[in-house]
C-alpha positions in Angstrom: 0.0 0.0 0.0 2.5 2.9 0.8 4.8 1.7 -2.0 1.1 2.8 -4.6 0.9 6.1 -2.4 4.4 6.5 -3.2 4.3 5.6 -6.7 1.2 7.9 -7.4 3.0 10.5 -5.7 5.7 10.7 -7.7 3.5 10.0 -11.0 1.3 13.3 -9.7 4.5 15.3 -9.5 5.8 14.1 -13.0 2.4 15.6 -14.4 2.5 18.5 -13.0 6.0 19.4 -12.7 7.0 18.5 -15.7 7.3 21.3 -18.8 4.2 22.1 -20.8 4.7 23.7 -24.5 2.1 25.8 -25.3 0.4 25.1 -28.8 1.7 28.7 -30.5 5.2 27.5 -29.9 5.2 24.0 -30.4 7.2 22.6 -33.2 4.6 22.1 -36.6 3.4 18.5 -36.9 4.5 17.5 -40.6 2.2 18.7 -43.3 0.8 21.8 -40.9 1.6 25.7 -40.9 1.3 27.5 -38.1 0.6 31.1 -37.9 1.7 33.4 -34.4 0.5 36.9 -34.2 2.5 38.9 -31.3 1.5 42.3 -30.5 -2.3 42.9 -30.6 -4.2 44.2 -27.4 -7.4 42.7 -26.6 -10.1 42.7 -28.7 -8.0 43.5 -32.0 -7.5 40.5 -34.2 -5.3 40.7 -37.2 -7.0 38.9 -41.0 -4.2 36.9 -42.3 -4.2 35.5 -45.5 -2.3 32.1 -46.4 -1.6 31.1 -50.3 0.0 28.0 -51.4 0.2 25.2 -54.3 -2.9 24.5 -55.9 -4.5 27.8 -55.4 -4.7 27.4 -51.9 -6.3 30.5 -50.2 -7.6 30.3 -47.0 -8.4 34.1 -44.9 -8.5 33.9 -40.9 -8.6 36.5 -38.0 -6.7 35.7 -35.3 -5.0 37.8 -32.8 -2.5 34.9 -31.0 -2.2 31.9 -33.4 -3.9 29.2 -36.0 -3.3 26.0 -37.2 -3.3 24.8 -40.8 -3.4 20.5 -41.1 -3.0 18.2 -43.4 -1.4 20.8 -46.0 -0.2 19.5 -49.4 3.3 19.6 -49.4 4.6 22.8 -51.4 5.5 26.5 -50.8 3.6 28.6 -48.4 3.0 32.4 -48.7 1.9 34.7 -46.3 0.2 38.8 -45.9 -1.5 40.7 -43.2 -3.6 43.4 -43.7 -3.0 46.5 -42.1 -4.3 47.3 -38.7 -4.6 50.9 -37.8 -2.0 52.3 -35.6 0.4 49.2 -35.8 3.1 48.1 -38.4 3.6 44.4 -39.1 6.3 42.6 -40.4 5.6 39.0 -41.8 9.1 36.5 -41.2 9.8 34.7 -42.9 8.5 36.0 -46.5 7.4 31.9 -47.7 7.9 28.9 -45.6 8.0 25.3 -47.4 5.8 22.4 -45.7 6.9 18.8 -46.4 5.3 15.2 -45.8 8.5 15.5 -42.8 8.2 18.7 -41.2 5.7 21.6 -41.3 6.2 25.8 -41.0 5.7 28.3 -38.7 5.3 32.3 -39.9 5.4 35.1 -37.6 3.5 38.1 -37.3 4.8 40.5 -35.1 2.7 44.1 -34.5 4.3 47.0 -33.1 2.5 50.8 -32.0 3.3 52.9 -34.6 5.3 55.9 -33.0 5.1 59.4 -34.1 7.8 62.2 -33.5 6.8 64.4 -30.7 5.2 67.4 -31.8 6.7 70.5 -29.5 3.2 72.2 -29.4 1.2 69.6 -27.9 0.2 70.0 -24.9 -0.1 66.4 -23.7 3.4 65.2 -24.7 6.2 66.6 -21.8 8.8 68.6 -22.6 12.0 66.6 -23.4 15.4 67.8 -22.4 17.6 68.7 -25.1 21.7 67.9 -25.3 23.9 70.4 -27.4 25.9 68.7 -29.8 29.7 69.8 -29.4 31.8 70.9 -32.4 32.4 73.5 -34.9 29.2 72.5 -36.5 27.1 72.5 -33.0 23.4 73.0 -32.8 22.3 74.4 -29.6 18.8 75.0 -28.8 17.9 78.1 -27.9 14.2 78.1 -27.0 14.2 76.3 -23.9 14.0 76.7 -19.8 17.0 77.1 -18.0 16.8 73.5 -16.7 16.8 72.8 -20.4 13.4 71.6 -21.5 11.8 72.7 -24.6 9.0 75.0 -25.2 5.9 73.6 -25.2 4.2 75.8 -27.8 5.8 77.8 -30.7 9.1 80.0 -30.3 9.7 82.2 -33.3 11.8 85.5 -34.4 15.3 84.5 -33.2 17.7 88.0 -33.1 20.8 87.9 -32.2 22.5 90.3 -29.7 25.5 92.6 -31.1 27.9 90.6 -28.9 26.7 87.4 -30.2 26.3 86.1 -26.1 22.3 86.3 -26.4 19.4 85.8 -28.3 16.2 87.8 -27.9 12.6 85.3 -29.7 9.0 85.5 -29.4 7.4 82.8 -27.7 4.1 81.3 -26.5 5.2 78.2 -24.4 4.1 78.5 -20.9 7.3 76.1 -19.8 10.1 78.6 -20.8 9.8 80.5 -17.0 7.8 79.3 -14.3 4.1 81.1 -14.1 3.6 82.2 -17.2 0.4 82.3 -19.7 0.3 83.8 -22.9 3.1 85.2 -25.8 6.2 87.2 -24.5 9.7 88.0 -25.3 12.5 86.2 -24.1 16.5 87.0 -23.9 18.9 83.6 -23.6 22.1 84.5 -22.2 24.1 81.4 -24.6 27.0 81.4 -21.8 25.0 79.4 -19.0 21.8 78.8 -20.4 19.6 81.1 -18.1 16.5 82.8 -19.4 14.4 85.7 -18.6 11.5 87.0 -19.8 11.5 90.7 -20.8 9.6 93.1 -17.9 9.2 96.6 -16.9 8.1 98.4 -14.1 4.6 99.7 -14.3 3.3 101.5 -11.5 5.5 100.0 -9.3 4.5 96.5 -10.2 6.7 93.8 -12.7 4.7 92.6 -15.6 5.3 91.0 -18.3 6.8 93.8 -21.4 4.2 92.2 -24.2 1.6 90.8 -21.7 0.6 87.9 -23.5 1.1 89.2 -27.0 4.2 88.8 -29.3 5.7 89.2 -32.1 8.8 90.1 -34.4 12.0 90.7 -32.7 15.2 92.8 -34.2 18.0 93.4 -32.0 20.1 96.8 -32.8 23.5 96.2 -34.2 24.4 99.4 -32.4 23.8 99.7 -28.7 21.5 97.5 -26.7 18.2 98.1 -28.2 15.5 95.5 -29.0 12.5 96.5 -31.3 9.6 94.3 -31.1 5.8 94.2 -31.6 2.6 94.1 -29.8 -0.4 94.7 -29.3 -0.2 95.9 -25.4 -0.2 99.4 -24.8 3.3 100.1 -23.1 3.4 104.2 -23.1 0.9 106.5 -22.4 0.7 107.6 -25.9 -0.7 104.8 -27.1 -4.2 104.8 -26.5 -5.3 101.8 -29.2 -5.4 97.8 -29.3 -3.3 97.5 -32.6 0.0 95.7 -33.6 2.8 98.5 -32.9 6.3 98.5 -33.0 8.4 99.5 -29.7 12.3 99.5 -28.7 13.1 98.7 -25.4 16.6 98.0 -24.1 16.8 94.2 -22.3 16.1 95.4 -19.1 13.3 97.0 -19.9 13.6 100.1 -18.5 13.2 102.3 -21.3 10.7 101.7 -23.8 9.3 103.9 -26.8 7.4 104.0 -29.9 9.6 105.5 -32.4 6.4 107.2 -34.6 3.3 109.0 -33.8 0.0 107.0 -33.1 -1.0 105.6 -36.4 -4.4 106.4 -38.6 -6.1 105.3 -41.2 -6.5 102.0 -43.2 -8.7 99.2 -42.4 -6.1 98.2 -39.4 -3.3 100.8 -39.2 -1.0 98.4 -37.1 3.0 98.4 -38.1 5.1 95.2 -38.1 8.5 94.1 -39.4 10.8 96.3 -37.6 14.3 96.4 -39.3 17.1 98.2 -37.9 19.6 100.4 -40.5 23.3 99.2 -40.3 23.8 102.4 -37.8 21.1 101.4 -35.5 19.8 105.5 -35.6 17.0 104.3 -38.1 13.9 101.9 -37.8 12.4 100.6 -41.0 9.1 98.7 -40.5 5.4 97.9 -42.4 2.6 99.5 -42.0 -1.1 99.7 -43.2 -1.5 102.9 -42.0 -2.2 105.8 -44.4 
């Protein structure tokens, strides 16, 4: 009696102890093909079409694996078709089945990844790593922990030293708080950032408040013409695109013309500094 216990023991352990091959990885029985999808979530199957001699054709959905029997012996062919939002490669491209030995194709699906786009909102920031070199590429529209901008950053102007660089920008990420379009000066040296202020009735606020746009830094003396749409001197009494020069602490800023009239919208844009920096070319549709 205890030498059955024993015996049955031990034949209970060798069941289920002992290694298990599950059917999608199992060597094909002779005269089968075997077809493994990898990849799919739940609830997605991929249709897999299978061709072979004699005008074989035979469609299935499956979204782990299926089993094709007593096959005539011959080359095997197989295709996917596509699944959104995946790519699928087929290996390998024809498999041959024998009266000796069967095939296996797999199907492997992988998320199809798209670059990150730097103005939406729901992708984080990514840190970015100057290259070194003559031929380096730094990037200049970023915090001063060095993330990028979250939304667009345009109108790059170089300072006369060549240390900084003055841009427009609307990313909320550049300095901490901050909502709308402003200015920003990047010192190139350490990476810090600021974004352009002045005092206004003994308060900081932001130069452009929310609205920016073309930057030109003077080649002559530290002057940076910009425009916007705030109104930053006392002259200015109107809500319309103007152009202003302000030096980069923003402590003394002026619009170089009397208010503008006439025109459907009589707003000014494009400043361009003359080689001298004592003149200020710039559009208008003022009349």
């Amino acid at each position: 009696m205890r030498k059955a216990m024993l015996a049955a023991v031990a034949v209970m352990i060798a069941v289920t102890t002992g290694p298990m091959t599950p059917v999608a990885h199992a060597k094909p029985k002779p005269r089968s093909l075997v077809v493994q999808v990898d990849g799919l979530p739940k609830g997605t199957t991929a249709k897999v079409h299978v061709k072979g001699p004699k005008k074989f054709h035979k469609s299935v959905r499956t979204r782990t694996h299926k089993t094709f029997a007593h096959l005539r012996p011959g080359i095997y062919r197989a295709t996917v078709k596509p699944v959104p939002g995946y790519t699928a490669k087929v290996t390998p491209r024809k498999a041959r089945v024998t009266a000796k030995q069967g095939a296996k194709f797999k199907i492997r699906f992988r998320v199809v990844t798209e670059p990150t786009d730097p103005e939406d909102p729901t992708v984080p920031p990514q840190p970015w790593t100057n290259l070194p070199g003559p031929k380096s590429i730094t990037a200049v529209s970023t915090s001063a922990a060095g993330m990028f901008g979250n939304r667009l950053s345009d109108f790059p102007a170089w300072s006369p030293d060549g240390g900084r660089i003055a841009f427009s920008s609307c990313a909320t990420n550049l300095v901490p708080s901050t909502t709308g379009c402003y200015v920003y000066i990047k010192t190139l040296a350490d990476g810090s950032i600021t974004r352009l202020t002045k005092a206004r009735l003994g308060d900081e606020y932001a130069l452009t408040n929310g609205w920016a746009g073309e930057t030109q830094w003077a080649r002559v003396g530290d002057r940076i013409a910009l425009t916007t749409m705030e109104k930053l001197t006392p002259a200015d009494t109107d809500q319309i695109k103007d152009v202003y020069t302000v030096d980069p602490l923003g402590s003394a800023v002026s619009r170089p013309y009397p208010p503008l009239s006439g025109g459907v919208v009589p707003k000014a844009e494009w400043p361009r500094w003359s080689p001298t920096s004592t003149q200020l070319a710039f559009r208008s549709t003022a009349t």
